[in-house]
Backbone as CSV, one residue per row, in Angstrom:
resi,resn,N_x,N_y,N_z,CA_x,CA_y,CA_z,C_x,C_y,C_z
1,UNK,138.296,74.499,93.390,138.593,75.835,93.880,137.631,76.852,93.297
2,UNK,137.301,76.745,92.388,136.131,77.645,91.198,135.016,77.560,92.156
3,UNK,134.628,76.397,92.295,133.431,76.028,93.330,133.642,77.546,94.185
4,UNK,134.337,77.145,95.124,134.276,77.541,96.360,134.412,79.377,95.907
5,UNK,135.121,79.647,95.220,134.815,81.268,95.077,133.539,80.845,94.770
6,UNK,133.162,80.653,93.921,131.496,81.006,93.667,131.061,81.494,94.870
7,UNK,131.109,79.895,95.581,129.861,79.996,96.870,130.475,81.478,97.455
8,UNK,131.401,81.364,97.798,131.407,82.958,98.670,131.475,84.000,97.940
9,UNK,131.415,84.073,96.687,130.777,85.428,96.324,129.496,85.585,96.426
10,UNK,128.964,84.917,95.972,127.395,84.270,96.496,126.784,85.094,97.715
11,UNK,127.318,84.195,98.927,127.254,84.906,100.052,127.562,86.444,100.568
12,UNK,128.554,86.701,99.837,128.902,88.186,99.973,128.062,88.644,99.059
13,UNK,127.634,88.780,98.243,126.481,89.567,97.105,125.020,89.004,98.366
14,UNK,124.867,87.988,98.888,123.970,87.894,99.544,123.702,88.497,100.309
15,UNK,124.890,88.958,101.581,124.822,89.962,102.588,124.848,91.212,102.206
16,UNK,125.536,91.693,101.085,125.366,93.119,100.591,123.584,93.361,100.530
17,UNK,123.621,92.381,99.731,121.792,92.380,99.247,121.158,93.094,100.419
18,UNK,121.325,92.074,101.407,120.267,92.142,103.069,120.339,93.295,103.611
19,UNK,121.390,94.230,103.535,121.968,95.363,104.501,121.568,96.393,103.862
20,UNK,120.683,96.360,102.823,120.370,97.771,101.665,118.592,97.673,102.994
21,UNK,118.468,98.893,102.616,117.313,99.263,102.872,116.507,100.461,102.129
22,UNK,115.062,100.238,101.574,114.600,101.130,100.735,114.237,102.277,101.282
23,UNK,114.415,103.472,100.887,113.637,104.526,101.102,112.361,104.703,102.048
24,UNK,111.847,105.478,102.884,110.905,105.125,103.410,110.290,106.353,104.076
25,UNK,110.738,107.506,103.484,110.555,108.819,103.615,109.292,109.180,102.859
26,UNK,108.096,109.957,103.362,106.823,110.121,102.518,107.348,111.253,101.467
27,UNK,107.034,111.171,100.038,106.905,111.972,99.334,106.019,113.569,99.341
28,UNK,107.553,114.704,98.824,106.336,116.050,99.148,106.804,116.327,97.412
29,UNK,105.718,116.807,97.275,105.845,117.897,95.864,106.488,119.358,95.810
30,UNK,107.515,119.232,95.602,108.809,119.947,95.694,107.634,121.441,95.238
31,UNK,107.350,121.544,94.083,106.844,122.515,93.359,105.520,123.584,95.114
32,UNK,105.086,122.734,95.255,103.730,123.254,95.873,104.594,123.292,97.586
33,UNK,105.727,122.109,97.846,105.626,122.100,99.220,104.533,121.385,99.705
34,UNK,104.019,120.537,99.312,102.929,119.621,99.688,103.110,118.584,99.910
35,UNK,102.070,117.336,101.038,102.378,116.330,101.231,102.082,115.769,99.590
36,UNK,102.158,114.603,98.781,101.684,113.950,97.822,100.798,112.425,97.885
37,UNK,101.362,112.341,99.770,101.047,110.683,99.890,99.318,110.056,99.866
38,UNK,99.079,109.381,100.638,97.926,108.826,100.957,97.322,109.587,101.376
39,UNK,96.077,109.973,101.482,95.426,110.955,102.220,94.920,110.226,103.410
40,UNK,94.674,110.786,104.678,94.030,110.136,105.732,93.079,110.354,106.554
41,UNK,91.920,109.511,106.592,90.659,110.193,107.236,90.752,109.860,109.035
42,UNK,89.837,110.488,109.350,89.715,110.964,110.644,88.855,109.229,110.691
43,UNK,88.441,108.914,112.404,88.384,107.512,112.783,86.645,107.559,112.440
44,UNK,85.830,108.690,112.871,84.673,108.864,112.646,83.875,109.448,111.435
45,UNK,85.134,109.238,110.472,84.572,109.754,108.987,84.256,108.264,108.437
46,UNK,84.093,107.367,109.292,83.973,106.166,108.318,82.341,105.649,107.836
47,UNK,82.059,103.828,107.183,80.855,104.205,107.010,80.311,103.927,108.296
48,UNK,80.903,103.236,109.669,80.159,103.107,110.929,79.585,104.068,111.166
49,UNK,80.391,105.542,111.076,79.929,106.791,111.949,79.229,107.736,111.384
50,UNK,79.292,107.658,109.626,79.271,108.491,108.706,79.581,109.835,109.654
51,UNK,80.647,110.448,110.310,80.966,111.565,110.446,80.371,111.795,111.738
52,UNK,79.705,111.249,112.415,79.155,111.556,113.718,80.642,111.601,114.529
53,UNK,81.197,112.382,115.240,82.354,111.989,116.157,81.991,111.747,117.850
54,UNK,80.715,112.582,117.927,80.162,112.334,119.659,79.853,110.875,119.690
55,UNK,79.320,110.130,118.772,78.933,108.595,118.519,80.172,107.776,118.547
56,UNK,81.149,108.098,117.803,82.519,107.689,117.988,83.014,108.042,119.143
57,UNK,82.878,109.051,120.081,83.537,109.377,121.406,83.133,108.407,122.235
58,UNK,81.465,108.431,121.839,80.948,107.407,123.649,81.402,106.202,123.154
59,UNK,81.307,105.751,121.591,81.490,104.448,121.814,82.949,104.008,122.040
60,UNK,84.136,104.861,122.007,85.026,104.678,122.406,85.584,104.967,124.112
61,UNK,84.815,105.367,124.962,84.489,105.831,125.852,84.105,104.056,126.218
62,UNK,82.879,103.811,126.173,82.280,102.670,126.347,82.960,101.437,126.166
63,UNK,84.103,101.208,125.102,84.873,100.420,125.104,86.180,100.426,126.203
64,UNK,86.737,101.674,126.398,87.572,101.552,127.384,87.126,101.305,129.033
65,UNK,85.987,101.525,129.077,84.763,101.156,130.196,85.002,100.007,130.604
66,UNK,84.759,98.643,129.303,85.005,97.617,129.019,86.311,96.924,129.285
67,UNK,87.125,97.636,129.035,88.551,97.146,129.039,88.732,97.184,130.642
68,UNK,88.567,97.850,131.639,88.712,98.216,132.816,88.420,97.057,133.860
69,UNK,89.165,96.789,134.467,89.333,95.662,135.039,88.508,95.450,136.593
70,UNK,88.845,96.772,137.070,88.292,96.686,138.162,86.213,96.337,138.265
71,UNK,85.393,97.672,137.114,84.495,97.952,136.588,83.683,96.389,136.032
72,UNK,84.553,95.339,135.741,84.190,94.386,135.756,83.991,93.722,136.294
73,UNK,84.589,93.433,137.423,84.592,92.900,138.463,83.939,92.949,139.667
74,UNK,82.898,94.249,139.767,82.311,94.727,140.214,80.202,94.196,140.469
């Protein structure tokens, strides 16, 4: 009988476990009102583009060109 409570407390501490979920709200700095998180760059600040964004436009331009089904087929 000992057994068997175990196992199902077990299981019940198991399902409690599963049903928690962490936090997942970005952090602000109460003091300033500021974001605190990751900072995030723009798609053409990288080292492909170093900051060019018209270079990043066509070539994204040019890829959806690509993707186009008809344009291929052609």
């Amino acid at each position: 009988m000992s057994r068997t409570k175990t196992i199902i407390f077990a299981v019940a501490a198991l399902l409690v476990a599963g049903c928690s979920e962490p936090e997942q709200a970005p952090s602000y700095d109460q003091s300033s009102r500021s974001y605190s998180g990751k900072s995030d760059t723009r798609p053409w600040e990288s080292s492909q583009y170093k900051g060019d964004r018209e270079q990043w436009t066509r070539d994204l331009a040019r890829r959806a060109a690509n993707l186009n089904e008809y344009s291929r087929t052609r």
